[in-house]
C-alpha positions as CSV (number, residue, x, y, z in Angstrom):
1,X,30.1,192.6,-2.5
2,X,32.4,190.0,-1.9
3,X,36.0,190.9,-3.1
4,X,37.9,187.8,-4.5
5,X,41.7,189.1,-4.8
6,X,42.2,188.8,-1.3
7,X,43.0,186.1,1.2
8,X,43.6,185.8,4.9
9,X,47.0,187.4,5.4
10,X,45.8,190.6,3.5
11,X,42.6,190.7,5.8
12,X,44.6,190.7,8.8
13,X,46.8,193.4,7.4
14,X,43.7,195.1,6.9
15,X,42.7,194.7,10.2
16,X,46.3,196.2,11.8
17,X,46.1,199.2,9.4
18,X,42.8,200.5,10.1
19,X,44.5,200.0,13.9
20,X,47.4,202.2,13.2
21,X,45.3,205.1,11.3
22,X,42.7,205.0,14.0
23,X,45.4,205.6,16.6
24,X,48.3,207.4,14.5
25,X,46.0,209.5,11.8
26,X,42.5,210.3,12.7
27,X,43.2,212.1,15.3
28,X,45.2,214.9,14.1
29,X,43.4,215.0,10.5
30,X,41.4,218.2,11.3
31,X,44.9,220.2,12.4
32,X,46.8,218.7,9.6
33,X,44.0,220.1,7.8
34,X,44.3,223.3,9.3
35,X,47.9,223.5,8.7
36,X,48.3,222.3,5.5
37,X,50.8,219.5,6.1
38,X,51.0,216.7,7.8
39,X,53.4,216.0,10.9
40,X,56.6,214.2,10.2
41,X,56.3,212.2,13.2
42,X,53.6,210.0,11.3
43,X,55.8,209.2,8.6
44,X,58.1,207.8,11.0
45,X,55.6,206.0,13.0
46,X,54.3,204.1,9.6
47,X,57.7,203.4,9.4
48,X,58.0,202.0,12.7
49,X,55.1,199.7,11.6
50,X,56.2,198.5,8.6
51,X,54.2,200.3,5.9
52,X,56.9,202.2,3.7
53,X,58.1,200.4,1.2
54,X,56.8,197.5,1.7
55,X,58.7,195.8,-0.9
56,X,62.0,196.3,-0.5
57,X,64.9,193.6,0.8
58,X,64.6,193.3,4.4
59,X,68.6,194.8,4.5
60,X,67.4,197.9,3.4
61,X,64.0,197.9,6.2
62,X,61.3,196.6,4.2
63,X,59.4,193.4,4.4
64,X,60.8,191.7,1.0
65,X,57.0,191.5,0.0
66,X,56.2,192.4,-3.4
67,X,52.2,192.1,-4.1
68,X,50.5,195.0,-4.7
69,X,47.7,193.8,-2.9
70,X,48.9,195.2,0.5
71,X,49.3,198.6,-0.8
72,X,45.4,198.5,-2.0
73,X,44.5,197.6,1.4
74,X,47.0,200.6,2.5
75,X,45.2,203.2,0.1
76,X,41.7,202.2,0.7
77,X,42.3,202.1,5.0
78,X,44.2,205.4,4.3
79,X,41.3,206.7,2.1
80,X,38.1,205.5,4.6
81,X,40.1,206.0,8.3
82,X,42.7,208.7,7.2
83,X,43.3,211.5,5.0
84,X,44.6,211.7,1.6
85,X,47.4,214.4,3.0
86,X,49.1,212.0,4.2
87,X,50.6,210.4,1.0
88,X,51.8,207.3,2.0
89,X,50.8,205.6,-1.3
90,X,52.5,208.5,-3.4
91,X,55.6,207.4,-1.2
92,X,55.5,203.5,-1.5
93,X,53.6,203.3,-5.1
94,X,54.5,205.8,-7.4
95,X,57.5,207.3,-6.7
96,X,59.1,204.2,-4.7
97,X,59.5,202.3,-7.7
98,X,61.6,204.0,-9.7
99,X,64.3,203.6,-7.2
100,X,63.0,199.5,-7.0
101,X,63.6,199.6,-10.5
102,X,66.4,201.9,-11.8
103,X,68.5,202.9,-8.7
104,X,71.9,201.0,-8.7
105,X,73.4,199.0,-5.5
106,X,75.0,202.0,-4.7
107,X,72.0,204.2,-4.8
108,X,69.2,201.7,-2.9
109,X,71.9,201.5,0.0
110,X,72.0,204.6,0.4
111,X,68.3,205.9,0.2
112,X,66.0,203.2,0.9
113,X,66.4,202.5,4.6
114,X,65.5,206.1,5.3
115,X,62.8,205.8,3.1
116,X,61.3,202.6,4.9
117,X,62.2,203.8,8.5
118,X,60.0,207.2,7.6
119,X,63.0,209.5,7.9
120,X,63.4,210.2,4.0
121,X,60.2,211.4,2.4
122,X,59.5,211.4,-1.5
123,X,57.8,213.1,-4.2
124,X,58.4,213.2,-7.9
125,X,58.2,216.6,-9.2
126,X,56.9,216.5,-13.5
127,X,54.2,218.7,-13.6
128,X,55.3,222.5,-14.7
129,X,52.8,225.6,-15.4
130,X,51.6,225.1,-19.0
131,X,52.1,221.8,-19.7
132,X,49.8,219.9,-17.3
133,X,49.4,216.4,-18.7
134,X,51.7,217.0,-21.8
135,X,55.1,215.5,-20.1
136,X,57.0,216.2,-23.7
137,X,56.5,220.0,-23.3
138,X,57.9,220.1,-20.0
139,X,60.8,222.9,-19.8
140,X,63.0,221.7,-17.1
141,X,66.5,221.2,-18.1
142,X,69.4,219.3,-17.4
143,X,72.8,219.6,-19.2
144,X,75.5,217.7,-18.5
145,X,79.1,219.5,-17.4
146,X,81.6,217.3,-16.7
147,X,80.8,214.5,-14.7
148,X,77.6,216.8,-13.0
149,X,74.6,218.1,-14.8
150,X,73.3,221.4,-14.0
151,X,69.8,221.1,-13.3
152,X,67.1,224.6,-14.1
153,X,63.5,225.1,-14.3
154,X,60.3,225.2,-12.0
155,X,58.2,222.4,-11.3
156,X,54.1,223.2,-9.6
157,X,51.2,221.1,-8.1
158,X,54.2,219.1,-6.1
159,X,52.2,216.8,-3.7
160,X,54.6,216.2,-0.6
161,X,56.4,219.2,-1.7
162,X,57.4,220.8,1.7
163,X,58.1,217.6,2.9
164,X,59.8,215.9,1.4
165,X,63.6,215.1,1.3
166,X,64.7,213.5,-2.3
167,X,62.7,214.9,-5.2
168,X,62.9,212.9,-8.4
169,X,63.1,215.6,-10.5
170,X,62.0,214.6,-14.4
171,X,64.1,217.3,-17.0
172,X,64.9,217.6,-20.6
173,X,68.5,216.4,-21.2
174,X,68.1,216.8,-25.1
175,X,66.9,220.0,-26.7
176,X,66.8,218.7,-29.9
177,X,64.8,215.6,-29.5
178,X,61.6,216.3,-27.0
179,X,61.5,212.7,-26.0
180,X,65.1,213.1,-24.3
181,X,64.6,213.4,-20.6
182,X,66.3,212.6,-17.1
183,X,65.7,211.1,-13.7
184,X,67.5,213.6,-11.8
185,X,67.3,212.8,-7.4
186,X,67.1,216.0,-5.8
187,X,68.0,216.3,-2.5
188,X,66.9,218.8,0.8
189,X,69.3,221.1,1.8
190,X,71.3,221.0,-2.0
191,X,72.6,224.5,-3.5
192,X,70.2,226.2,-5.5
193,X,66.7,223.8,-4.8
194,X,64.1,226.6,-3.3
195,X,60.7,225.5,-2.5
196,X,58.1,227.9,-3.2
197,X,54.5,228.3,-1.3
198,X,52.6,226.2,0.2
199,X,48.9,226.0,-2.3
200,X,46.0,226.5,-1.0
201,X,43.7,224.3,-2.5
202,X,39.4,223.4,-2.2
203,X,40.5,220.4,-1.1
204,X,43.3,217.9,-0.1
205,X,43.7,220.7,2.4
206,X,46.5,218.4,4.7
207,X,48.3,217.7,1.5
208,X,51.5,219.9,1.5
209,X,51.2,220.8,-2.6
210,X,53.8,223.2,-3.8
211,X,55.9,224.6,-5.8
212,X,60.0,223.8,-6.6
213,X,62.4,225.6,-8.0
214,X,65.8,224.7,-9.4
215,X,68.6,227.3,-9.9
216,X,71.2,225.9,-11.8
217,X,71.6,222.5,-9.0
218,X,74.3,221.0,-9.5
219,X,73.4,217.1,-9.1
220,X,76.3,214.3,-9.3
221,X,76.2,211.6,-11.2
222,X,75.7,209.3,-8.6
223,X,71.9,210.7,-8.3
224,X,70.9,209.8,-11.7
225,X,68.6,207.7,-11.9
226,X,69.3,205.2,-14.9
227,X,69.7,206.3,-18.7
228,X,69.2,210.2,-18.6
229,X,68.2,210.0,-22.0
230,X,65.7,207.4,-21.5
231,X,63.2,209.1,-18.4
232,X,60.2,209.3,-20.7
233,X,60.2,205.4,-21.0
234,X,60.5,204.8,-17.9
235,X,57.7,207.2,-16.9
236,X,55.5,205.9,-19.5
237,X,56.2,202.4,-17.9
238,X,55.0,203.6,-14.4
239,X,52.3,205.5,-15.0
240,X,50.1,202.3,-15.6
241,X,50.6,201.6,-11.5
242,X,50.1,205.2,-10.9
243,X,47.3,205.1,-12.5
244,X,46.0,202.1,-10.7
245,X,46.9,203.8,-7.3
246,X,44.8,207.0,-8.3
247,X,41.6,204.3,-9.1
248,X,41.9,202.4,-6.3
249,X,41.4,205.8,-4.1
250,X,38.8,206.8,-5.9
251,X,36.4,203.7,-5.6
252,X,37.9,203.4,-1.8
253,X,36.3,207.0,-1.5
254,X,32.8,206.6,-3.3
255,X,32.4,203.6,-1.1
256,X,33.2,205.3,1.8
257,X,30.6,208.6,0.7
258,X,27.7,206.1,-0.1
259,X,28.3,204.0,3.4
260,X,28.3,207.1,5.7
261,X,25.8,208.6,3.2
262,X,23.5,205.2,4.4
263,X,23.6,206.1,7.7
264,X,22.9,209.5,7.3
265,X,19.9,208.7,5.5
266,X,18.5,206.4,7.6
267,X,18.3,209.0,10.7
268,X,17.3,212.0,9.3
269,X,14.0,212.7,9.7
270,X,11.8,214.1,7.2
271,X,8.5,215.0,6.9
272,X,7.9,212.5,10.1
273,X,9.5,209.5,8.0
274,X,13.1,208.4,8.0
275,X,14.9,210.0,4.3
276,X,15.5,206.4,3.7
277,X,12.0,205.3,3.8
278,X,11.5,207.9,0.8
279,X,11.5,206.1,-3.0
280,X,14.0,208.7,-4.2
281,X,16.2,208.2,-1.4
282,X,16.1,204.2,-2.2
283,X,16.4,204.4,-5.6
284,X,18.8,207.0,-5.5
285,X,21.1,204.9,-3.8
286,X,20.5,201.9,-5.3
287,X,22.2,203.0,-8.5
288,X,25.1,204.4,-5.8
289,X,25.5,201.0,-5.1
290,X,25.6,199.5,-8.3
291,X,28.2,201.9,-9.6
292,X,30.4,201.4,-6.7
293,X,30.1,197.8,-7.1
294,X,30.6,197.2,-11.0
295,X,33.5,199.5,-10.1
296,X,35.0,197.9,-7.8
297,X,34.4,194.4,-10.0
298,X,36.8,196.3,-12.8
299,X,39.4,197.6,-10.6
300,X,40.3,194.5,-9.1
301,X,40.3,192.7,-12.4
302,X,42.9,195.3,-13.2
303,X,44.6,194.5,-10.2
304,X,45.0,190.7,-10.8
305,X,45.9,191.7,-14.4
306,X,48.7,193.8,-12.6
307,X,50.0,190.6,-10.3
308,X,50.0,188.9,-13.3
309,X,51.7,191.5,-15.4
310,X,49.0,192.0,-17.9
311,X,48.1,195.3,-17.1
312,X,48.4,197.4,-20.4
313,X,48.4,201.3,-20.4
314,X,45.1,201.3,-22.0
315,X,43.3,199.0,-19.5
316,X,44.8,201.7,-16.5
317,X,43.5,204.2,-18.2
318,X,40.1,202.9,-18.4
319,X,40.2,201.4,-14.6
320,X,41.4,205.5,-13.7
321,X,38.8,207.5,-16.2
322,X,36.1,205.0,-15.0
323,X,37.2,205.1,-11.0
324,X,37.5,208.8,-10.9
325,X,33.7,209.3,-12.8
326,X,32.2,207.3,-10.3
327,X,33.8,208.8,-7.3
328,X,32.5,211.9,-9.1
329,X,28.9,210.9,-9.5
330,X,28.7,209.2,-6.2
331,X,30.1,212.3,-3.8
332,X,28.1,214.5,-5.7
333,X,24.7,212.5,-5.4
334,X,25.8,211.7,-1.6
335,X,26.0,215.2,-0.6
336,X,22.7,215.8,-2.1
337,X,21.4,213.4,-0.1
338,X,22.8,214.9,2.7
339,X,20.8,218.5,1.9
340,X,21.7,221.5,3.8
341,X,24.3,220.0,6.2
342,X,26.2,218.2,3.3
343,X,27.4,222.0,2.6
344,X,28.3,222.2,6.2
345,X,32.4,221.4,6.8
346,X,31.7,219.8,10.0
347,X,30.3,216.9,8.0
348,X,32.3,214.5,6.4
349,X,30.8,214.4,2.9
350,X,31.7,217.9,2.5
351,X,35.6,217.3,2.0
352,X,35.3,213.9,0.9
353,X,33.0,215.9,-2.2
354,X,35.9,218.5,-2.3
355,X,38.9,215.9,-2.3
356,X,36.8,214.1,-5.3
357,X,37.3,216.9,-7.3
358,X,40.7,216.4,-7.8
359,X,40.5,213.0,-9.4
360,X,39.9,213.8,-12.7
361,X,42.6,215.7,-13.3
362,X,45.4,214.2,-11.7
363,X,47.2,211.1,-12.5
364,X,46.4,212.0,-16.4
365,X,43.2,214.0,-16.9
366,X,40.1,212.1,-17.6
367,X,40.2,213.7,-21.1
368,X,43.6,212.0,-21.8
369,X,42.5,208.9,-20.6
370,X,40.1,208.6,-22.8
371,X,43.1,209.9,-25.7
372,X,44.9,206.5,-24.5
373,X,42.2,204.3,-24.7
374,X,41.0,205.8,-28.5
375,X,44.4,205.4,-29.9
376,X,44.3,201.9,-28.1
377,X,41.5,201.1,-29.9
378,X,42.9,202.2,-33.6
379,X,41.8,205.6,-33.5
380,X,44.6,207.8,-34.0
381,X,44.8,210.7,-36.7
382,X,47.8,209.4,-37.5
383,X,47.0,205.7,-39.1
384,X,43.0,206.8,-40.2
């Protein structure tokens, strides 16, 4: 299917980051794997070529090129010649823009050209046992003492966890109103941060996931992160891009699970015929490629809604529940297809099936998606 959002310059971009995973990323995938985390070499590498932060001022290391498009071309590269472990979209797309956005002069001096050069790696730590989705119940809490605050609670499922060197940290800085949270940057090496086990997970395996723990930290002022009574708006106004991020993967992995699925297909012999020759097989991936296409039809409309600042929360949501159900129903008929040795690790459909898994729950289950699209479309309990 011919893609229309993109022009020249982003194919040649294409073109040098398929290069740089090919030569800086594939290679070590199965160790990372092995290990559970990636090298912190690489990070410095994609640093080296230019593919942190892509958008920030060229005085703090980036390019000064703010279009989203290059970082859809950096996920769905990362996606089809990488590995998902190495979280370089988590870095440049969801947690980098809350320092493009709310970090002060003083702040963006003094974190973002270690985050472009690769040296400073970042996660956002929300998610807490119990609350899942629900970012109001989170317990994490912040309360101010003098010109500090005093930061305490547990945060789990923290992708770049071990890695990572500033944590945006999102805690309660109200008790009496549940809406009342903070941006609080967390930094390696500060008195009281622990970081807990590395979790083993079915798949994802060379993501470093874990979890964080914050003993009474004692953060300065000059690490918040905007209002500190006003961190739930600005999460709720990034999640739409997260959201977009976690959509963009998915499709970039069905694609990627029906195209090697094709090939596998049309050598395996069966029966003294080719699988592909078969009408199931055909027909079996002709609705494969129908899904992947109307999918990938939707998500770019979403991201041309994005350029354009369109995008609402609801239409994210809908490009994410849709993405991640696809990716679902395409890995799952691919390995199928694949029979016995789609079981087999040594294949790739069996972690790309395993990795897919994932995608309905994080970024907002699929369940709450479809929560934000009702109530986008009237349906809440509390206007019926």
């Amino acid at each position: 299917m011919r893609r229309r959002i993109f022009n020249e310059e982003h194919e040649a971009f294409r073109d040098s980051v398929r290069r740089f995973l090919l030569a800086e990323v594939k290679p070590h995938v199965e160790r990372w794997r092995e290990q559970g985390v990636v090298d912190r070499e690489v990070w410095r590498k994609a640093g080296a070529q230019g593919l942190l932060l892509m958008w920030a001022e060229e005085r703090y290391g980036g390019a000064g090129i703010d279009d989203f498009r290059f970082d859809q071309i950096l996920s769905e590269e990362c996606t089809r010649h990488g590995d998902p472990g190495f979280a370089i979209t988590l870095h440049n797309r969801v947690v980098g823009p809350y320092l493009a956005t709310l970090a002060n002069d003083e702040q963006r001096a003094r974190w973002l050209p270690g985050c472009t050069s690769g040296k400073t790696i970042l996660a956002i730590a929300i998610t807490e046992p119990g609350t899942g989705s629900d970012v109001s119940g989170i317990r994490t809490q912040a309360r101010r003492d003098g010109d500090q605050w005093v930061l305490s609670g547990a945060k789990t499922y923290i992708s770049n966890g071990l890695l990572s060197d500033l944590v945006l940290v999102v805690a309660k800085t109200d008790p009496d109103n549940p809406k009342a949270m903070g941006l609080f940057v967390v930094e390696r090496g500060m008195e009281g941060f622990e970081r807990g086990r590395l979790l083993k997970k079915i798949g994802m395996k060379a993501q470093d996931t874990a979890e964080l723990f914050f003993h009474d930290v004692r953060i300065p002022a000059a690490n918040v992160l905007g209002d500190p009574a006003r961190g739930f708006h600005a999460l709720m106004r990034f999640l739409p891009e997260e959201r977009m991020m976690a959509a963009i993967r998915c499709l970039a992995n069905a694609k990627a699970s029906l195209d090697l699925t094709l090939d596998f297909v049309k050598q395996r012999r069966l029966f003294g015929r080719s699988l592909g020759a078969f009408q199931n097989t055909r027909f079996k991936c002709a609705e494969l490629r129908v899904q992947v296409d109307m999918g990938q039809a939707f998500v770019d409309h979403c991201v041309q809604e994005l350029l354009e600042h369109r995008l609402t929360p609801e239409m994210a949501a809908e490009a994410k529940l849709a993405a991640s159900e696809i990716e679902g129903r395409v890995v799952d008929e691919c390995l199928q297809l694949h029979g016995g040795a789609g079981y087999m690790e040594e294949y790739e459909i069996s972690w790309r099936y395993t990795n897919a898994r994932v995608s309905r729950i994080y970024a907002g289950s699929s369940e709450v998606m479809r929560e934000i699209i009702g109530r986008g479309m009237g349906l809440d309990e509390r206007t019926l």
